[in-house]
C-alpha positions in Angstrom: 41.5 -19.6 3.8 39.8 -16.4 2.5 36.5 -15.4 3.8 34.0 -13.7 1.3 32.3 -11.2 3.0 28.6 -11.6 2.9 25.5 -9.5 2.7 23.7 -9.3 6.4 20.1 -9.0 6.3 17.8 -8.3 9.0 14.7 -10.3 9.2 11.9 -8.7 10.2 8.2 -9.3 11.3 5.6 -9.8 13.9 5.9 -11.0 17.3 3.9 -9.4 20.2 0.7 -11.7 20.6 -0.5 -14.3 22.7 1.9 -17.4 23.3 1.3 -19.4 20.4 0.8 -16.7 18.1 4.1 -15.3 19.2 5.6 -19.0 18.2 3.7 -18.9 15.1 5.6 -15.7 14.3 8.8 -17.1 14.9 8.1 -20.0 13.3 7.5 -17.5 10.1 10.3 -15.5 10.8 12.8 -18.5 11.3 11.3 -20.3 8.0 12.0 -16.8 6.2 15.5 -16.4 7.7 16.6 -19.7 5.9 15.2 -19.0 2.4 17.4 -15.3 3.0 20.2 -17.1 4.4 20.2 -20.1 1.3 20.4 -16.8 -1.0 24.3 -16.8 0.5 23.4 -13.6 3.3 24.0 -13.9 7.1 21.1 -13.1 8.6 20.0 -12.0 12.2 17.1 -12.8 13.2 15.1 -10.9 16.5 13.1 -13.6 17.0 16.0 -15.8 18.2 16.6 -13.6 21.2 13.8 -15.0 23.0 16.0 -18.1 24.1 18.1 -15.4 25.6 14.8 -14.1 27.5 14.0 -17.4 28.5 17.3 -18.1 30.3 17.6 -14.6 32.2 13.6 -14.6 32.7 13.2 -10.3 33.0 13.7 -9.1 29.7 11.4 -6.4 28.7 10.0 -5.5 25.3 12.6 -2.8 25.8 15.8 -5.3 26.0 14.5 -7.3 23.0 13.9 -4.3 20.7 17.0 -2.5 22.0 19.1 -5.0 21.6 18.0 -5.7 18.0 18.5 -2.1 16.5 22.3 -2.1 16.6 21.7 -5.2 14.2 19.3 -3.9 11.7 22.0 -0.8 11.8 24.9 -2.9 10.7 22.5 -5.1 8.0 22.9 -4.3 4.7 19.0 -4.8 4.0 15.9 -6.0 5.8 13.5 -8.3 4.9 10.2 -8.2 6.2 7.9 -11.4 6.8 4.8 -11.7 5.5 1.8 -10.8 8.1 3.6 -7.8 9.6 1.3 -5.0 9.1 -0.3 -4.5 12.6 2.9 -4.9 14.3 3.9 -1.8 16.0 7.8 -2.7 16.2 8.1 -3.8 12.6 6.9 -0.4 11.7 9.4 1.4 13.8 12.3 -1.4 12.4 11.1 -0.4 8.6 10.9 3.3 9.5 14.4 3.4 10.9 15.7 0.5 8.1 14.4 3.4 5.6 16.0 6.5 7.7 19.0 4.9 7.2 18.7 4.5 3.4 18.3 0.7 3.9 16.4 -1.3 1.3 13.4 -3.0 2.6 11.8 -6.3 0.5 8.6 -7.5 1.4 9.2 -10.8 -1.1 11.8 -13.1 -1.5 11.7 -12.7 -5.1 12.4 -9.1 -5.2 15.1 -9.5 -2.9 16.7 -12.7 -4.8 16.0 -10.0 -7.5 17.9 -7.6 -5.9 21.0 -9.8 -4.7 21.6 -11.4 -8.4 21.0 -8.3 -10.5 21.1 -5.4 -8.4 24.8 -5.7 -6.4 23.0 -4.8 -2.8 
């Protein structure tokens, strides 16, 4: 069996708020991550590491955000989530997305855009 290699894209957006506002946002997040991942891209999404945080039960806003950087290295794009633009980290994740020459979509049509006509 051959396996086609696949776009990775990062998916970005808001977390840091109160408890239900923080599952809100990964509610959003999630939601986004399968319309990116039906466009045929594996996708990571930073959100998901809060299982993780629940089992150990210390993680820092550190551990999350460093452990998600290597990802968004590696990704070949990263999309970012509606609602993001008082989130501190998504700044710094679009900053260092663009310091890396990554493209950055802010809708899912100009990324579907971008995967059918462009070749990201």
């Amino acid at each position: 069996m051959e396996v086609k290699k696949k776009l990775r894209g990062y998916v970005a957006g808001k977390l840091n708020a109160d408890a239900v506002g923080y599952i809100q946002n990964c509610h959003r997040m999630i939601k986004a991550a399968k319309e990116v991942r039906d466009l045929g891209v594996a996708v990571y999404v930073p959100c998901n590491d809060f299982l993780e945080g629940l089992v150990d039960g210390n993680f820092s806003y550190l551990d999350y955000f460093e452990n998600a950087q290597p990802w968004l290295e590696v990704s070949d794009f990263i999309y970012v989530v509606p609602g993001w633009e008082d989130s501190s980290g998504t700044k710094k994740e679009i900053e260092f997305a663009l310091s890396l020459g990554k493209p950055v979509f802010y809708s899912m049509e100009a990324l579907n855009y971008a995967i059918n006509h462009q070749g990201i």
